[in-house]
mmJSON file of the N, C-alpha and C atoms, coordinates in Angstrom:
{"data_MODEL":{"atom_site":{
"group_PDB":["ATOM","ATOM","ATOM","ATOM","ATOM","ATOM","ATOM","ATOM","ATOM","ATOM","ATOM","ATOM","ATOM","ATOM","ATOM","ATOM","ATOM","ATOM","ATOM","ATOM","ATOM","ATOM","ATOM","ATOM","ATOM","ATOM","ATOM","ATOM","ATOM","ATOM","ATOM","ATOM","ATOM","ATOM","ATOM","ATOM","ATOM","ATOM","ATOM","ATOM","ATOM","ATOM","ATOM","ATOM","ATOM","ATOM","ATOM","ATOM","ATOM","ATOM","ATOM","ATOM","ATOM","ATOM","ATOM","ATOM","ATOM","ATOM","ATOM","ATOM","ATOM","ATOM","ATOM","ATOM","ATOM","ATOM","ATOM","ATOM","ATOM","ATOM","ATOM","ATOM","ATOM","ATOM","ATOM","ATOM","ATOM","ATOM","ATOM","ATOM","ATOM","ATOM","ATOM","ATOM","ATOM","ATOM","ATOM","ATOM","ATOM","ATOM","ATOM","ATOM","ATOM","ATOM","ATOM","ATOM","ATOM","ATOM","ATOM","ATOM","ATOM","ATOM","ATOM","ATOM","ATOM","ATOM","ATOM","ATOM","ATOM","ATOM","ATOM","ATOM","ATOM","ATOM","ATOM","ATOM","ATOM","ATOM","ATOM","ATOM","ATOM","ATOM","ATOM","ATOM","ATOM","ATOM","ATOM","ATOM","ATOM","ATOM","ATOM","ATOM","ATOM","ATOM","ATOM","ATOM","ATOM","ATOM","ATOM","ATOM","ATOM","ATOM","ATOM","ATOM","ATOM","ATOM","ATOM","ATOM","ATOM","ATOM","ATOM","ATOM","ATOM","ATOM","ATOM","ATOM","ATOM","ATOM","ATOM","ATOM","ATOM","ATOM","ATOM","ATOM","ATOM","ATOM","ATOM","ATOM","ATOM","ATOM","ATOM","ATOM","ATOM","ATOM","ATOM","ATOM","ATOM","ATOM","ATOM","ATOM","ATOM","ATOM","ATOM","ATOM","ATOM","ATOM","ATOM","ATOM","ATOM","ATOM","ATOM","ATOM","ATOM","ATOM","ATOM","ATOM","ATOM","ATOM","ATOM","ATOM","ATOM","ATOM","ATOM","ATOM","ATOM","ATOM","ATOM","ATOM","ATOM","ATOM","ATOM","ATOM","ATOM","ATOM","ATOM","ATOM","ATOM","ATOM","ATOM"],
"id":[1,2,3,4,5,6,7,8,9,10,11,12,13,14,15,16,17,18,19,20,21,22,23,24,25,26,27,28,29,30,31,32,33,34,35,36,37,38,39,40,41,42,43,44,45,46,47,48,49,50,51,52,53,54,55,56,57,58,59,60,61,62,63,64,65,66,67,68,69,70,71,72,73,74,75,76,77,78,79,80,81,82,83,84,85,86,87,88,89,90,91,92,93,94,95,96,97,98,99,100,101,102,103,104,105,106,107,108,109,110,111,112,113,114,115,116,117,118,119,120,121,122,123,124,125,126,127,128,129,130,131,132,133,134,135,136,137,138,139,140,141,142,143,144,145,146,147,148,149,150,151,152,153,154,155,156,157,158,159,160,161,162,163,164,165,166,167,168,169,170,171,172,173,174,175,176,177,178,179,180,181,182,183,184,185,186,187,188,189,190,191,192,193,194,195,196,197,198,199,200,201,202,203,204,205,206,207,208,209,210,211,212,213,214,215,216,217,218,219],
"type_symbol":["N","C","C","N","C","C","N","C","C","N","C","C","N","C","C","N","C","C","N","C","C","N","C","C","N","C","C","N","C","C","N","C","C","N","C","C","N","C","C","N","C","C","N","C","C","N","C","C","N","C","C","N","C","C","N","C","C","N","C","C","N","C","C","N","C","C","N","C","C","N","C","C","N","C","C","N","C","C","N","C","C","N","C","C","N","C","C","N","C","C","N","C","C","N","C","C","N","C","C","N","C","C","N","C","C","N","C","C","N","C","C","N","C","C","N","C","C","N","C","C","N","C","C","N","C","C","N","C","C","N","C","C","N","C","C","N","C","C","N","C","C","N","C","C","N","C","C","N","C","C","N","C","C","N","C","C","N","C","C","N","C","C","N","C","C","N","C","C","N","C","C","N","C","C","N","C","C","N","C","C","N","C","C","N","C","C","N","C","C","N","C","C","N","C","C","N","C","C","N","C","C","N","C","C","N","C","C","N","C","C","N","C","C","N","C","C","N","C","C"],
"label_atom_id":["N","CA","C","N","CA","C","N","CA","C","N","CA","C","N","CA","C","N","CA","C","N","CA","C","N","CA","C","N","CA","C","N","CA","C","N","CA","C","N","CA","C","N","CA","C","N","CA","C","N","CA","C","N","CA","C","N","CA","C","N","CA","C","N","CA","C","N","CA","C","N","CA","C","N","CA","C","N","CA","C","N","CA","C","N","CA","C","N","CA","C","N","CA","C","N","CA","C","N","CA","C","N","CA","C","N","CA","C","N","CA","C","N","CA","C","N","CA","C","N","CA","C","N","CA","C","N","CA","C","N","CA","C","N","CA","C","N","CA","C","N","CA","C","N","CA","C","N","CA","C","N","CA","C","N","CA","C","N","CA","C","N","CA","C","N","CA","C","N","CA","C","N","CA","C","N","CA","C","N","CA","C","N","CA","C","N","CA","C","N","CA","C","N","CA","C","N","CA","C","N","CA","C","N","CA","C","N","CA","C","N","CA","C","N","CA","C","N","CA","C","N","CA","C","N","CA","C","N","CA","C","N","CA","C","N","CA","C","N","CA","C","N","CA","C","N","CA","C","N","CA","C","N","CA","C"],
"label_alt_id":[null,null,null,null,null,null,null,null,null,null,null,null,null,null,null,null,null,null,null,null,null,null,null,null,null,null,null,null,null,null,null,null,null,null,null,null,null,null,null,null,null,null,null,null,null,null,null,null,null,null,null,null,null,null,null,null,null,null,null,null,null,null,null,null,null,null,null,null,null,null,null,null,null,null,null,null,null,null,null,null,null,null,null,null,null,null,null,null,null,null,null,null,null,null,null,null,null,null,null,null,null,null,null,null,null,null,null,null,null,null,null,null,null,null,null,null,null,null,null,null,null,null,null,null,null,null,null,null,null,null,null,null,null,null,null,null,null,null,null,null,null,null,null,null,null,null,null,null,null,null,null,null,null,null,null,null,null,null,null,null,null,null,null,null,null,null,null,null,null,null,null,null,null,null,null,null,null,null,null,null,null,null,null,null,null,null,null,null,null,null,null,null,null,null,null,null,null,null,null,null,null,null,null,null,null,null,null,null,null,null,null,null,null,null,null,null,null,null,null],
"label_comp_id":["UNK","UNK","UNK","UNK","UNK","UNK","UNK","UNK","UNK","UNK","UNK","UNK","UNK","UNK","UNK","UNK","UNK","UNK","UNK","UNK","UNK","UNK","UNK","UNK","UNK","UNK","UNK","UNK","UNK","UNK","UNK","UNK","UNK","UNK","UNK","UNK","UNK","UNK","UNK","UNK","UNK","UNK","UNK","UNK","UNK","UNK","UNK","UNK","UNK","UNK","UNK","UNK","UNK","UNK","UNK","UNK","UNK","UNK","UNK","UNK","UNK","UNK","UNK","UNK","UNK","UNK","UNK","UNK","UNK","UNK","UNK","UNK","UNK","UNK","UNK","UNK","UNK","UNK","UNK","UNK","UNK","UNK","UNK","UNK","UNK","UNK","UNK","UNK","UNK","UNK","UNK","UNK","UNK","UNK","UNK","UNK","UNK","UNK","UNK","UNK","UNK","UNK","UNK","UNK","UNK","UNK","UNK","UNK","UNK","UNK","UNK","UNK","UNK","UNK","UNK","UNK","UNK","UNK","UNK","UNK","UNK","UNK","UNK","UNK","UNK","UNK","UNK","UNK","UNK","UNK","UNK","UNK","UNK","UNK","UNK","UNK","UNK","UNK","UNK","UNK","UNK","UNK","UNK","UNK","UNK","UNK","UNK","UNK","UNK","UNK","UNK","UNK","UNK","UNK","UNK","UNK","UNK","UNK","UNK","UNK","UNK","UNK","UNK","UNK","UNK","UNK","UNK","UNK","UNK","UNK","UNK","UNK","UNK","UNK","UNK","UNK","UNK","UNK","UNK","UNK","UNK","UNK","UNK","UNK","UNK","UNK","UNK","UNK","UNK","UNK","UNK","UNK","UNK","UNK","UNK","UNK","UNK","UNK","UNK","UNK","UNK","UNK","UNK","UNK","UNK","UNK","UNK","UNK","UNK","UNK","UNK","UNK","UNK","UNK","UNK","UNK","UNK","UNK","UNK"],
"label_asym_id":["A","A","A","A","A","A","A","A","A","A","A","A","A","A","A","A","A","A","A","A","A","A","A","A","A","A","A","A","A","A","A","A","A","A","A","A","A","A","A","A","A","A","A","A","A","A","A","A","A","A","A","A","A","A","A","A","A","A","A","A","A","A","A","A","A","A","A","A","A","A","A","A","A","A","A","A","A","A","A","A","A","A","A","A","A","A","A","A","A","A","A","A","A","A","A","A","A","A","A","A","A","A","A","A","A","A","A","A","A","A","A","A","A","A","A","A","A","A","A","A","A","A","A","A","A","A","A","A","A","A","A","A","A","A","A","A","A","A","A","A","A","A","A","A","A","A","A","A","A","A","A","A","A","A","A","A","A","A","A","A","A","A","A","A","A","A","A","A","A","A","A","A","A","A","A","A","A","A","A","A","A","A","A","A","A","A","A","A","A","A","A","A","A","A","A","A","A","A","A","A","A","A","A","A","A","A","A","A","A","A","A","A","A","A","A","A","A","A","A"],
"label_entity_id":["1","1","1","1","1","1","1","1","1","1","1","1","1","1","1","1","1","1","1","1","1","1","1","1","1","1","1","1","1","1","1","1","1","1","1","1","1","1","1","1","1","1","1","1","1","1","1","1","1","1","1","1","1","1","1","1","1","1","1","1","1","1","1","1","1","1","1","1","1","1","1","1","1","1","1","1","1","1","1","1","1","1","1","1","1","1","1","1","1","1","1","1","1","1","1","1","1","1","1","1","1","1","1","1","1","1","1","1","1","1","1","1","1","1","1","1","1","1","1","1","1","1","1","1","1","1","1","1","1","1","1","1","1","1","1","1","1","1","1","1","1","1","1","1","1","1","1","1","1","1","1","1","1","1","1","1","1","1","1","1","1","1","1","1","1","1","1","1","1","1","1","1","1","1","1","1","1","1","1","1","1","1","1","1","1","1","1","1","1","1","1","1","1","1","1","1","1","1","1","1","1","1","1","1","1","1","1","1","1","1","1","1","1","1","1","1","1","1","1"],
"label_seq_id":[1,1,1,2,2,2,3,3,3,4,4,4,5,5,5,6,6,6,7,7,7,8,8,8,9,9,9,10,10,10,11,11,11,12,12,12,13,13,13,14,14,14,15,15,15,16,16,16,17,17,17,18,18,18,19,19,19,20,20,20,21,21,21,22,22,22,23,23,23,24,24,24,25,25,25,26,26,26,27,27,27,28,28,28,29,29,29,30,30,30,31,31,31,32,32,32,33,33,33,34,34,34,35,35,35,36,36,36,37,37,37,38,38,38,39,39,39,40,40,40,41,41,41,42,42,42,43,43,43,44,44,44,45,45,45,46,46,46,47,47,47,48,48,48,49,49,49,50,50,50,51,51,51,52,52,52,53,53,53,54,54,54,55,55,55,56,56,56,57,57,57,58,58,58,59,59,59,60,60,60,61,61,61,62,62,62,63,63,63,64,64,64,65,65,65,66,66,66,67,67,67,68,68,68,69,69,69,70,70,70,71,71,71,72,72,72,73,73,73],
"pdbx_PDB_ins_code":[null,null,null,null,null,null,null,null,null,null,null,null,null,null,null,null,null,null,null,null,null,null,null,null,null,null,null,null,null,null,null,null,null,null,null,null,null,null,null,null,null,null,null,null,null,null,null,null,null,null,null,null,null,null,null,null,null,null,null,null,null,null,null,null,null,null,null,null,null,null,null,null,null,null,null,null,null,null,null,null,null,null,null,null,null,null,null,null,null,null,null,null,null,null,null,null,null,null,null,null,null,null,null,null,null,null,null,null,null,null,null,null,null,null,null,null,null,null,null,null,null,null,null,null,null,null,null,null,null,null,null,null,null,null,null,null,null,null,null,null,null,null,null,null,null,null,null,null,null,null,null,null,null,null,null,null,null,null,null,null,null,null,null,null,null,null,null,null,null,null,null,null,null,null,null,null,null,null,null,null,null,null,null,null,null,null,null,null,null,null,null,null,null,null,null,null,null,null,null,null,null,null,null,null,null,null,null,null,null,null,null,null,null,null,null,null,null,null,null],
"Cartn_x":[-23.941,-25.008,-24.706,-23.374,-23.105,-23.571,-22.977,-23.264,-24.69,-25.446,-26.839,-27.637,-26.777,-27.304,-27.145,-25.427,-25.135,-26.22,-26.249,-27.294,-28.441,-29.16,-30.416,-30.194,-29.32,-29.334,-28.727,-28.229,-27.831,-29.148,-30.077,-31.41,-32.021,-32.137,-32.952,-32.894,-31.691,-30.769,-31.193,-31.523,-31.746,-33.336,-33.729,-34.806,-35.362,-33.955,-34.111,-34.296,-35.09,-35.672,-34.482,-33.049,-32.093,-31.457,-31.72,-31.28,-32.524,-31.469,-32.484,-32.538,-33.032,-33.248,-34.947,-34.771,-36.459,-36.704,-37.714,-37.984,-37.312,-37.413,-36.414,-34.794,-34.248,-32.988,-33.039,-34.084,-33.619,-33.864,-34.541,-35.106,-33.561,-32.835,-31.816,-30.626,-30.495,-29.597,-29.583,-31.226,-31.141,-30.609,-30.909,-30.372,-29.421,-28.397,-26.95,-26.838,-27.422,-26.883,-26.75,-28.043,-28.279,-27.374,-27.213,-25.449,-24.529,-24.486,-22.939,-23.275,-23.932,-23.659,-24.005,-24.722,-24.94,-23.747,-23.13,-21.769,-20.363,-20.745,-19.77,-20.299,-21.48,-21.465,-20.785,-20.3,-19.228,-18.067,-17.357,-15.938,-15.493,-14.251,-14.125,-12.819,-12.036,-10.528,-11.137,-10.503,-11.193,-10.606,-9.842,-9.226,-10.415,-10.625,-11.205,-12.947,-13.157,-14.395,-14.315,-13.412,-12.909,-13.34,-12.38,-12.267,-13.817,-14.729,-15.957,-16.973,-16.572,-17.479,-17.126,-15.636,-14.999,-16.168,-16.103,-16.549,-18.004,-18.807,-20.072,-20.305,-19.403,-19.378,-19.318,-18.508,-17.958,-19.269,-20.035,-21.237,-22.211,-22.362,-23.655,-23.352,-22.145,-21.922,-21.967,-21.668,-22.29,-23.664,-24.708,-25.911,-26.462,-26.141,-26.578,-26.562,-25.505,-24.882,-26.183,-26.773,-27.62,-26.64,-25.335,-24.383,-24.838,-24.184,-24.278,-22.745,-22.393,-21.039,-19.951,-19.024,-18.409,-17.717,-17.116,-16.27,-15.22,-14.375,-12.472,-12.086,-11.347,-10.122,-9.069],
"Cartn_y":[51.446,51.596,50.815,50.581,50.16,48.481,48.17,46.482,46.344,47.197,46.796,46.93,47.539,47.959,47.036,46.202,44.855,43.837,43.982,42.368,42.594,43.61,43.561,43.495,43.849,43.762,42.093,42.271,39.89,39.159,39.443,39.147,39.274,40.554,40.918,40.142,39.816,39.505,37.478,37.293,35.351,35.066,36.61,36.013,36.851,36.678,36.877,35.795,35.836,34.771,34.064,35.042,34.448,33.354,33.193,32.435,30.947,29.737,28.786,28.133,28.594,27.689,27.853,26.622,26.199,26.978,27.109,27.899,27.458,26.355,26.27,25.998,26.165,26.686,28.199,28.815,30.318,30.539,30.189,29.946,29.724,28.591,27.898,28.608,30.141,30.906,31.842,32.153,33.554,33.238,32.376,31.84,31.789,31.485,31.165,32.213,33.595,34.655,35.602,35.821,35.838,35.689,34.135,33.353,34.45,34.252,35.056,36.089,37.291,38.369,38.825,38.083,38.107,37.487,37.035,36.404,37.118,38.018,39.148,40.155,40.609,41.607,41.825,40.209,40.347,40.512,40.954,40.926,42.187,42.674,43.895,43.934,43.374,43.835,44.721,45.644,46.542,45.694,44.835,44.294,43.333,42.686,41.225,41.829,43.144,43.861,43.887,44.867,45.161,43.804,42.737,41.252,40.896,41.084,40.897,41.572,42.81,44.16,43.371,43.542,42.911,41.336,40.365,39.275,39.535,40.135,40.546,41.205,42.297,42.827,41.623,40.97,39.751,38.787,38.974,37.469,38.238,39.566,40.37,40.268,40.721,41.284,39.602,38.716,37.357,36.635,37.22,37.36,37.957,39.219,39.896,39.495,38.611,38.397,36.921,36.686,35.252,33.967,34.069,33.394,33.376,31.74,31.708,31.754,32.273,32.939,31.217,31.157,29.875,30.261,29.3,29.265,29.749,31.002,30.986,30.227,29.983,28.645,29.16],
"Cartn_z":[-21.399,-22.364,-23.65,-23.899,-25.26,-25.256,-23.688,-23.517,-23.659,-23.274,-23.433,-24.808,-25.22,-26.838,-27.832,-27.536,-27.966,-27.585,-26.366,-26.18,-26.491,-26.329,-27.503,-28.571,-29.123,-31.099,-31.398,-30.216,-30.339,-30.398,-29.385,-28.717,-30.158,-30.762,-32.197,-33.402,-33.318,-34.552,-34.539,-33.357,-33.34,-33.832,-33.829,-34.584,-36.012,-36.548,-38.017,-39.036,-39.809,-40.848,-42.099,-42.019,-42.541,-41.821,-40.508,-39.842,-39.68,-40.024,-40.23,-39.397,-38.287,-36.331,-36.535,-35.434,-35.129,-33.813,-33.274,-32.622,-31.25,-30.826,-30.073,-30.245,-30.87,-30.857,-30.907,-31.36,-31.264,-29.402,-28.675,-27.287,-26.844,-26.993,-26.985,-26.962,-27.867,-28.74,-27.289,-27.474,-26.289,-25.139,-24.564,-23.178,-22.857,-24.071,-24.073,-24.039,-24.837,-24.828,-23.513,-23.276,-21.715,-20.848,-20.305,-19.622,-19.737,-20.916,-21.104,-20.821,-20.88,-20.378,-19.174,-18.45,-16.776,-16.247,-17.142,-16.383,-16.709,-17.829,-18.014,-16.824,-16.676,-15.94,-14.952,-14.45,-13.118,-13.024,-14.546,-14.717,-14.71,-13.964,-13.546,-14.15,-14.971,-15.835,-17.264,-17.3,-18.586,-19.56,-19.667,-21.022,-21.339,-20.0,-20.569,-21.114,-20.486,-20.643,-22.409,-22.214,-23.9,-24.656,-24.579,-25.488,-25.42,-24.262,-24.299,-25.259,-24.962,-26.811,-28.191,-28.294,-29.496,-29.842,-28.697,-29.2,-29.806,-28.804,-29.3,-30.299,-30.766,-32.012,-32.894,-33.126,-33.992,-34.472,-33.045,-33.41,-33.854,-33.557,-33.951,-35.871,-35.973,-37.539,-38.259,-37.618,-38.308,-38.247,-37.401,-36.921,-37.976,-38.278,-39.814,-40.884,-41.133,-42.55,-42.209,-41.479,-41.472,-41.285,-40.197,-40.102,-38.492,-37.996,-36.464,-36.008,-35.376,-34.978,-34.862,-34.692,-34.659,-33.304,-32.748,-31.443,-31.703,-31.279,-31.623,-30.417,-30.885,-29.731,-29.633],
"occupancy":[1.0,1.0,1.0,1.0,1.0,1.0,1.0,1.0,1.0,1.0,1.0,1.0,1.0,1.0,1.0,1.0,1.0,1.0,1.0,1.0,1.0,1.0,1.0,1.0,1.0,1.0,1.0,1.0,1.0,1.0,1.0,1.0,1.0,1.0,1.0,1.0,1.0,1.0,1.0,1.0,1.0,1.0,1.0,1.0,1.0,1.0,1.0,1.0,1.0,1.0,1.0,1.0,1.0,1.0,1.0,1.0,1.0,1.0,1.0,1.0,1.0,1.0,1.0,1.0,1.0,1.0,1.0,1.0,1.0,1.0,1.0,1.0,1.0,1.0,1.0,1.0,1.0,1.0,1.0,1.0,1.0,1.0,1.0,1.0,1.0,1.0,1.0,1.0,1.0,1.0,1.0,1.0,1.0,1.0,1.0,1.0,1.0,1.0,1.0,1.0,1.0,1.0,1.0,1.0,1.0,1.0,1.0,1.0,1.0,1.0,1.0,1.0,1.0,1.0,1.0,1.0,1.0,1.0,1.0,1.0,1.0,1.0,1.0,1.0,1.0,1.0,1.0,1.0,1.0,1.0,1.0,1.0,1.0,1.0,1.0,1.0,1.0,1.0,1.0,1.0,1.0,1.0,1.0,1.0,1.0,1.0,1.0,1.0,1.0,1.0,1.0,1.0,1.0,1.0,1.0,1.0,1.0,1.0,1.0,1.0,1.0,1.0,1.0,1.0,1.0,1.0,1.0,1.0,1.0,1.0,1.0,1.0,1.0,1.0,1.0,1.0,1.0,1.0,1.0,1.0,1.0,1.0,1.0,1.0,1.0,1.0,1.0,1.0,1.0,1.0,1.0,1.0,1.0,1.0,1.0,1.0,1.0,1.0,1.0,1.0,1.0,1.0,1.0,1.0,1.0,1.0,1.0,1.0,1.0,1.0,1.0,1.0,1.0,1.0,1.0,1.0,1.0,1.0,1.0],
"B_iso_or_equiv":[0.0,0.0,0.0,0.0,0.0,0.0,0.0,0.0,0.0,0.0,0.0,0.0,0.0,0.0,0.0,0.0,0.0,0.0,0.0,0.0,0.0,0.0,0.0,0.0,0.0,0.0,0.0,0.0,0.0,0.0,0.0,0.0,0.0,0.0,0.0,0.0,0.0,0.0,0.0,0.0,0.0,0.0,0.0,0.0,0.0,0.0,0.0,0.0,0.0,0.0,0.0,0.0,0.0,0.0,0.0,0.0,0.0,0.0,0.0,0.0,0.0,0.0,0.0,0.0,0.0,0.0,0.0,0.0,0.0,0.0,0.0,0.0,0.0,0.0,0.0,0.0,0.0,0.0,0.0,0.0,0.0,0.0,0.0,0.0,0.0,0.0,0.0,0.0,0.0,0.0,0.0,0.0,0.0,0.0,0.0,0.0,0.0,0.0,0.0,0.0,0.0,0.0,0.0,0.0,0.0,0.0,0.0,0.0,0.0,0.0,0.0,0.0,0.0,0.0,0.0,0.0,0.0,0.0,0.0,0.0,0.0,0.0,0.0,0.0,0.0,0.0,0.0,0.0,0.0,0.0,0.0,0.0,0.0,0.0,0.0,0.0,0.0,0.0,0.0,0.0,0.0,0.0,0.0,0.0,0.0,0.0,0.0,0.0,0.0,0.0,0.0,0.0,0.0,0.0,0.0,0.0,0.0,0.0,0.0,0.0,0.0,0.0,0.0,0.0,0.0,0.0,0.0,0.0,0.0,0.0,0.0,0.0,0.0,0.0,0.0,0.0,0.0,0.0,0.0,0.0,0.0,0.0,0.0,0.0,0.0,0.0,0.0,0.0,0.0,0.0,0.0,0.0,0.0,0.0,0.0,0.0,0.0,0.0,0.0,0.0,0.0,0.0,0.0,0.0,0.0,0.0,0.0,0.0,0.0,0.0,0.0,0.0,0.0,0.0,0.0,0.0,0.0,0.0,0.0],
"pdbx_formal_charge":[null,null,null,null,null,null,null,null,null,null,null,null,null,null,null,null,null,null,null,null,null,null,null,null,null,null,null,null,null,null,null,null,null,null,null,null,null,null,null,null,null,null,null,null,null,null,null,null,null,null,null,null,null,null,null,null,null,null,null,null,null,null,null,null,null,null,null,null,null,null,null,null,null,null,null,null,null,null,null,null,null,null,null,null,null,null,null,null,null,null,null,null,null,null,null,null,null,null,null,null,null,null,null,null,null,null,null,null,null,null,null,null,null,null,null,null,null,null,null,null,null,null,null,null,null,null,null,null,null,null,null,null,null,null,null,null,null,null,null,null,null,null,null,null,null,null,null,null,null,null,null,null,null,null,null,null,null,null,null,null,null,null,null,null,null,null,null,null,null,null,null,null,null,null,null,null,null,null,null,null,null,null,null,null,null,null,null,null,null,null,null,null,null,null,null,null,null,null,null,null,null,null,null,null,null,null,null,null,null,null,null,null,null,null,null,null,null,null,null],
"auth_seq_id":[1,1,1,2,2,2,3,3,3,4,4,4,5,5,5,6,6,6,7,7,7,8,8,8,9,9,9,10,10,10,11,11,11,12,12,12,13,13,13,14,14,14,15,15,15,16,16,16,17,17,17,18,18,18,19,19,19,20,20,20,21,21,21,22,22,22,23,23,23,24,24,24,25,25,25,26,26,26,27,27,27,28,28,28,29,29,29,30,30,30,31,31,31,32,32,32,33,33,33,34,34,34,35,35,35,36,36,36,37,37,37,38,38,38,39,39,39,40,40,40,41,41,41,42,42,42,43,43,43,44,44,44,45,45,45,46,46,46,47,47,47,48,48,48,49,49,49,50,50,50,51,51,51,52,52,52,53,53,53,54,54,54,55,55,55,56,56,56,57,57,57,58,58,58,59,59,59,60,60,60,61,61,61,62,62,62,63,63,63,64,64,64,65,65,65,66,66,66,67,67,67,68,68,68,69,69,69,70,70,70,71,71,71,72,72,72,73,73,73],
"auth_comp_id":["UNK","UNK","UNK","UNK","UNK","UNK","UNK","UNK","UNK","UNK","UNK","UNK","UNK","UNK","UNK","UNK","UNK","UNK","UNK","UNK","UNK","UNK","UNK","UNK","UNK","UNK","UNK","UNK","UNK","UNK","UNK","UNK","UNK","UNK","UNK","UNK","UNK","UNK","UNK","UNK","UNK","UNK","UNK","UNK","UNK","UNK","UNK","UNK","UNK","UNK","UNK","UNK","UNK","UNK","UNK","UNK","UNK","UNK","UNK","UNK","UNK","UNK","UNK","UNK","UNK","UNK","UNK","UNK","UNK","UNK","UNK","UNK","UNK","UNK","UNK","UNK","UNK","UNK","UNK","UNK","UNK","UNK","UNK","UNK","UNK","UNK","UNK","UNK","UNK","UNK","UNK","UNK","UNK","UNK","UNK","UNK","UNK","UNK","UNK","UNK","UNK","UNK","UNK","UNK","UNK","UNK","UNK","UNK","UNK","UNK","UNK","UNK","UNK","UNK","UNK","UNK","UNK","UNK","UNK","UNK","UNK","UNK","UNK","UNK","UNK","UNK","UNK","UNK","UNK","UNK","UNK","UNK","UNK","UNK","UNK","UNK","UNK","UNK","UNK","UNK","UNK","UNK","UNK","UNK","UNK","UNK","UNK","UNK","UNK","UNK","UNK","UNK","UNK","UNK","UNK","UNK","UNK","UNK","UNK","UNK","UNK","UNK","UNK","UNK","UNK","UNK","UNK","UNK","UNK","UNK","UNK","UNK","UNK","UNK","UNK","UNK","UNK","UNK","UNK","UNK","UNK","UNK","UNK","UNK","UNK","UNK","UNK","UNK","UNK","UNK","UNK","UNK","UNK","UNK","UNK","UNK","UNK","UNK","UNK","UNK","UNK","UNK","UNK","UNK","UNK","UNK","UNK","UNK","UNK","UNK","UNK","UNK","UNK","UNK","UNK","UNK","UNK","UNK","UNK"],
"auth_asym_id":["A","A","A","A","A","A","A","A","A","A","A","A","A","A","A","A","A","A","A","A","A","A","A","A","A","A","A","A","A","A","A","A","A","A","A","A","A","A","A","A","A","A","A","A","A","A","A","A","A","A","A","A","A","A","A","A","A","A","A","A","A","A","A","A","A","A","A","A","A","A","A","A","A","A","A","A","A","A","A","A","A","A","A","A","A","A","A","A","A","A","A","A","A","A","A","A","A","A","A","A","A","A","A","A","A","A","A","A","A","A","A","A","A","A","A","A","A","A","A","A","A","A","A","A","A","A","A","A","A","A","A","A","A","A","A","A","A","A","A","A","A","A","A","A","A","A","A","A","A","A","A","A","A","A","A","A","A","A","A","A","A","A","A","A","A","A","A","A","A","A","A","A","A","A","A","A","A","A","A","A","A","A","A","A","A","A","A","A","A","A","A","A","A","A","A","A","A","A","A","A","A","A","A","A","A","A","A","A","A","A","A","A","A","A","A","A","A","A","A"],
"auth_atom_id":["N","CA","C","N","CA","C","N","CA","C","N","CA","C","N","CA","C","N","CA","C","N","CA","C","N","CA","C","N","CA","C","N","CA","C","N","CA","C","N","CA","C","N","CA","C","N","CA","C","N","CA","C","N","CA","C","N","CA","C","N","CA","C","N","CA","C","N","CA","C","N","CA","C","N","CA","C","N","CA","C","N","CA","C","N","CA","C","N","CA","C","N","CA","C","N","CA","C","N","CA","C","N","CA","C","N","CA","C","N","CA","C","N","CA","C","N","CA","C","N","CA","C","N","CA","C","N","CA","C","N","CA","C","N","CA","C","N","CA","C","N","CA","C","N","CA","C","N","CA","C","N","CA","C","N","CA","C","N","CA","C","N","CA","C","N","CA","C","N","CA","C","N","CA","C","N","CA","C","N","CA","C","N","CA","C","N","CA","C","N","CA","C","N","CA","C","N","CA","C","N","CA","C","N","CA","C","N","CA","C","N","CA","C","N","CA","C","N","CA","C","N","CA","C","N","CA","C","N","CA","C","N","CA","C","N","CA","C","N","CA","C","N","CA","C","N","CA","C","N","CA","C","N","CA","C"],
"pdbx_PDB_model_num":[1,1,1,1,1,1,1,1,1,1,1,1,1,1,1,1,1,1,1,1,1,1,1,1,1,1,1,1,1,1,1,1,1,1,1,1,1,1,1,1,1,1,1,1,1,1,1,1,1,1,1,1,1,1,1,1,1,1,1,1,1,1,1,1,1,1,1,1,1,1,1,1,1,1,1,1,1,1,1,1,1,1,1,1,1,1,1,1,1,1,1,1,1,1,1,1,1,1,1,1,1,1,1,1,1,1,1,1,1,1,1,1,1,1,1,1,1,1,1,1,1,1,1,1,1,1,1,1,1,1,1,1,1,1,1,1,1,1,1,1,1,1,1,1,1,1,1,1,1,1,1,1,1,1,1,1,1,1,1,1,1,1,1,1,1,1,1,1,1,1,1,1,1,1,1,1,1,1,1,1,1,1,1,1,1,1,1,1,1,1,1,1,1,1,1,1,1,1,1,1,1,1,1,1,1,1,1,1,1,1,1,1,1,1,1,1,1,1,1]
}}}
């Protein structure tokens, strides 16, 4: 329930007016977002599950602030 609660409030959050994307990059945003979590859904290690919440937490709380999340390496 929590993963799904994340990816809607990710989903919510790309089309906030602090954020300065054209309509297709926000199109662009969701999709990517999407990817990634139909492609988490298949991961069955609770750690990498875990590192997966954590990341989403991370891009949501920069999603708010009207920030687009950056890549960690």
């Amino acid at each position: 329930m929590r993963v799904l609660s994340l990816y809607r409030q990710i989903l919510r959050s790309l089309n906030s007016p602090k954020l300065e994307l054209s309509y297709a990059a926000r199109l662009a945003k969701k999709a990517e977002v999407r990817t990634i979590f139909m492609l988490g859904s298949e991961e069955r290690s609770t750690h990498n599950i875990q590192d997966l919440i954590d990341t989403a937490e991370y891009a949501l709380s920069h999603l708010r602030e009207g920030k687009i999340p950056k890549h960690v390496q």
